[in-house]
N, C-alpha and C positions, 0 to 999 in steps of 0.2 A: 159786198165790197164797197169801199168808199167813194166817192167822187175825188176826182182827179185834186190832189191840195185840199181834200176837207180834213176835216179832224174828226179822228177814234172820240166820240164822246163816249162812250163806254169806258176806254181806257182813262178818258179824262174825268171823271164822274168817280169811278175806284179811287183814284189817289186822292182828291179831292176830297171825298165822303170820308175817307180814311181819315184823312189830315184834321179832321176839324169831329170828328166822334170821337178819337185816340183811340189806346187798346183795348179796352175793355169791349169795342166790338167789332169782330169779321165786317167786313166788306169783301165782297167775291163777284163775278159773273156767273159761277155756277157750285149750286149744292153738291156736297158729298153726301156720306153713309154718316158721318160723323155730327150732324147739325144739331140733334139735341144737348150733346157735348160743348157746343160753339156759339153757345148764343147769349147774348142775342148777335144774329147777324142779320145783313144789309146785300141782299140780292141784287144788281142792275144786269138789266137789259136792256139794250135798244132794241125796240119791236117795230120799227117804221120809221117814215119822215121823207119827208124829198131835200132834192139838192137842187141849185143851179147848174149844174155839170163840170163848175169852175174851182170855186173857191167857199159860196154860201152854202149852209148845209142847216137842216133841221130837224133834227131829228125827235121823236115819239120814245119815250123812254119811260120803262114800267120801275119801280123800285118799290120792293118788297121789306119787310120788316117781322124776321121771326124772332117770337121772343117766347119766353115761359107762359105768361100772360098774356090776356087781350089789353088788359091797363097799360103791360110795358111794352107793347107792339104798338100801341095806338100812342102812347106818350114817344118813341123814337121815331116815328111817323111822323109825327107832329115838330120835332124839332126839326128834320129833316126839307119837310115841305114850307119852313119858314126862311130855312139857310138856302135853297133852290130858289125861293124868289125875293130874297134880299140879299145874301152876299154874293150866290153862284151868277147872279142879275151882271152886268156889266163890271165883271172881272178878268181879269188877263193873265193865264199860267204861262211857260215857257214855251208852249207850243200852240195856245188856240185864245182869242180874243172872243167871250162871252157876249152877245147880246140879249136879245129878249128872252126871256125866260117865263113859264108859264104853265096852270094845270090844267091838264085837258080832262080828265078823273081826279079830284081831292081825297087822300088817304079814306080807305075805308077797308073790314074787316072782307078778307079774301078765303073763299076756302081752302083747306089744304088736310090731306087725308092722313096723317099724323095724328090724331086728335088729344097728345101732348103737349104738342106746339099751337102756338096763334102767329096767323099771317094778318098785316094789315100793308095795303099796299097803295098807289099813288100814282098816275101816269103823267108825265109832263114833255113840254115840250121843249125841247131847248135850239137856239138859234146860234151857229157860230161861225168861228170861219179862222182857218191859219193866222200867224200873228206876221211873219212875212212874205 
């Protein structure tokens, strides 16, 4: 659960991620049965981070990248890990004012037991907080 006035980065990262890939590829929190069908797609998770108990919040955020390929996992990786710490860096959505931004793991090939699919994945940290 959140801290008291922080923000779903999860929720905020999906539409974001969405907004600026377009359609050509899923973004989700969570895989179906359907993913070889769906790709390439864009997995986030928040997997940790602390708060202030108030309003600052930081959260640990893994994001995954299944594609056909190791080329096209590791090339949507790569744009992905560029736009997290250049545009997602101190921008402001309707609900949450972005600060620091940063990679605590830099994309790299992840196993995954599919051996159709390639995962390349990326943990970052992201720093934010309510906008009022």
């Amino acid at each position: 659960m959140a801290a008291v006035g922080s923000v779903d980065v999860e929720l905020l990262l999906l539409g974001w991620l969405q907004s600026r890939l377009g359609a050509g590829v899923v973004v989700r929190d969570e895989l179906d049965n359907n993913l070889a069908n769906e790709l390439p797609t864009v997995q986030v998770n928040v997997v940790g981070g602390d708060d202030d108990g108030f309003r600052m919040d930081r959260a640990l955020v893994d994001i995954d990248v299944y594609a056909a390929t190791r080329a096209d996992a590791i090339a949507l990786a790569a744009v992905i890990h560029g736009a997290v710490l250049t545009e997602l860096r101190g921008s402001t959505t309707a609900a949450a004012v972005v600060g620091r931004t940063g990679t605590i793991s830099r994309p790299a090939a992840r196993p995954y037991e599919n051996t159709a699919l390639r995962r390349v994945g990326g943990t970052y940290e992201i720093y934010s907080h309510p906008v009022a």
